[in-house]
C-alpha positions as CSV (number, residue, x, y, z in Angstrom):
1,X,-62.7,-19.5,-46.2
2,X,-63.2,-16.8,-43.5
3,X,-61.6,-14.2,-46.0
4,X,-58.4,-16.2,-46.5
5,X,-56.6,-18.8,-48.5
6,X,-56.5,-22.6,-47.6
7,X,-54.3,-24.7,-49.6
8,X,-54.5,-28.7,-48.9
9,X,-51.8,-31.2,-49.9
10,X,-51.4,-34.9,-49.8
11,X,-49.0,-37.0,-51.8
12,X,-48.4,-40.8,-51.4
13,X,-45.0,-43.2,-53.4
14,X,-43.8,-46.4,-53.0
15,X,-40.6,-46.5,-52.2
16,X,-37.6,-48.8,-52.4
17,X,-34.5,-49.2,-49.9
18,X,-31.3,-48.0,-51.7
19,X,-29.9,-51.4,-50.3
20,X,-27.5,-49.9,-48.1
21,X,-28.3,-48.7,-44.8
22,X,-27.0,-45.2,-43.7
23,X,-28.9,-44.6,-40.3
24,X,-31.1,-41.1,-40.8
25,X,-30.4,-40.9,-44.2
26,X,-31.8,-44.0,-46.2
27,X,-34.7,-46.7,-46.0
28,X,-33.9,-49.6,-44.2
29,X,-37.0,-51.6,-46.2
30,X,-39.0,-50.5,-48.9
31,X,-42.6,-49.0,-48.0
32,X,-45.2,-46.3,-48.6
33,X,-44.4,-42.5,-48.1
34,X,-47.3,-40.4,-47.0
35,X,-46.9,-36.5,-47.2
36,X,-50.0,-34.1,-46.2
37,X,-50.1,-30.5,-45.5
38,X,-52.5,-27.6,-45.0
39,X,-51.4,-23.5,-45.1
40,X,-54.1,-21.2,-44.7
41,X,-53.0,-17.4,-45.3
42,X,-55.2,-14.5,-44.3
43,X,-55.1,-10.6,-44.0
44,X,-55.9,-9.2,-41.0
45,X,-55.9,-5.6,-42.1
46,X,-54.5,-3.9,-45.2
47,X,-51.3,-4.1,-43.9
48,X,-51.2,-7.1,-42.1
49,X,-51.0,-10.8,-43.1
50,X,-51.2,-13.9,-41.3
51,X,-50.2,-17.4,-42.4
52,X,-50.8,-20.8,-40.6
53,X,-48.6,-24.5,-41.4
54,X,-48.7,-27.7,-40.8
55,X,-47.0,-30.6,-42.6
56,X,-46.8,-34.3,-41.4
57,X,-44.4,-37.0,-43.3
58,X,-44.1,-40.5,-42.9
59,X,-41.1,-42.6,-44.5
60,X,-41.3,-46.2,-45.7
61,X,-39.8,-46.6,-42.3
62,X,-42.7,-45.9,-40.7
63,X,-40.5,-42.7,-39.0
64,X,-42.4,-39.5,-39.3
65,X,-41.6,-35.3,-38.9
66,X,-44.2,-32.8,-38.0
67,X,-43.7,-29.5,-38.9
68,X,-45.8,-26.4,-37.8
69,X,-45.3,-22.8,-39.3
70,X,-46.4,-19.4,-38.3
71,X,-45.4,-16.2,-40.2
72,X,-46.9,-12.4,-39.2
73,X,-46.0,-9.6,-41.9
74,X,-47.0,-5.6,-41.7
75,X,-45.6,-3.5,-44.5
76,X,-45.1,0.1,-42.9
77,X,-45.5,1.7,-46.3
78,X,-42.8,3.2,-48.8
79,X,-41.5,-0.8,-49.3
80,X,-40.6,-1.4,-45.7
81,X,-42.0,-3.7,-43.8
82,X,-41.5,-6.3,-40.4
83,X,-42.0,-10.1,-40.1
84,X,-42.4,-12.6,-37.6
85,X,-41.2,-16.0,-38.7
86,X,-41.5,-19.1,-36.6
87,X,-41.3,-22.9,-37.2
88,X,-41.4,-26.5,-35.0
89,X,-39.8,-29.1,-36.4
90,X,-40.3,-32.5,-34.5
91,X,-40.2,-36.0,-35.3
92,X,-37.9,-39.4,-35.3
93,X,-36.8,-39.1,-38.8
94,X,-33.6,-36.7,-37.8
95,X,-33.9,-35.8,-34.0
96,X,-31.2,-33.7,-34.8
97,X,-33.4,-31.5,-36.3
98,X,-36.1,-31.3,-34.3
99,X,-36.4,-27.8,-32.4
100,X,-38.0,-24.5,-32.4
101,X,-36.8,-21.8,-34.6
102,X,-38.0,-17.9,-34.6
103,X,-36.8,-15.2,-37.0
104,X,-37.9,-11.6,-36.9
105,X,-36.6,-8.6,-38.7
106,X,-37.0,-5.9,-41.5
107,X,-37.3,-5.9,-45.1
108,X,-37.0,-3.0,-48.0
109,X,-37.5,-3.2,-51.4
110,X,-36.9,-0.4,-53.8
């Protein structure tokens, strides 16, 4: 696809409550789960890659989380090379949770 890689993923499982109710943490009925995803990874140049995520979940509780990922890499040659890293977590499933996160840096391997 366009020169890259698109990967697709779905995945659906009945569920049952565990019976008690720990608010964030387990069902308060049993239901369906629904899971679905897409990542589509690309090279820009020789040097540099691009990859794209997105992945939506839905509990038996009807509560949901969207996550979206974006990652930049460029190897500078000799095993060294920079990244951009940055994911959105949002949803009702654990609003804790839900932010923005970015990581950048350098890595060397030998």
């Amino acid at each position: 696809m366009a020169g890259g890689t698109l990967k697709l993923g779905y995945s659906q499982q009945s569920l049952k409550s565990a019976g008690t109710y720990d608010s964030g943490s387990d069902l308060a009925s049993d239901g369906d789960s629904t899971v679905m995803g897409a990542t589509y990874s690309m090279s820009l140049d020789a040097d540099t890659t691009v990859a794209v995520g997105y992945k939506n979940a839905k509990d038996g509780d009807s509560q949901s989380i969207t996550q979206t990922d974006l990652s930049i890499s460029r190897s500078l040659g000799g095993g060294a090379s920079v990244y951009l890293d940055m994911r959105n977590l949002q949803g009702d499933v654990d609003s804790s949770k839900s932010g923005s996160a970015v990581g950048f840096g350098t890595a060397v391997s030998f």
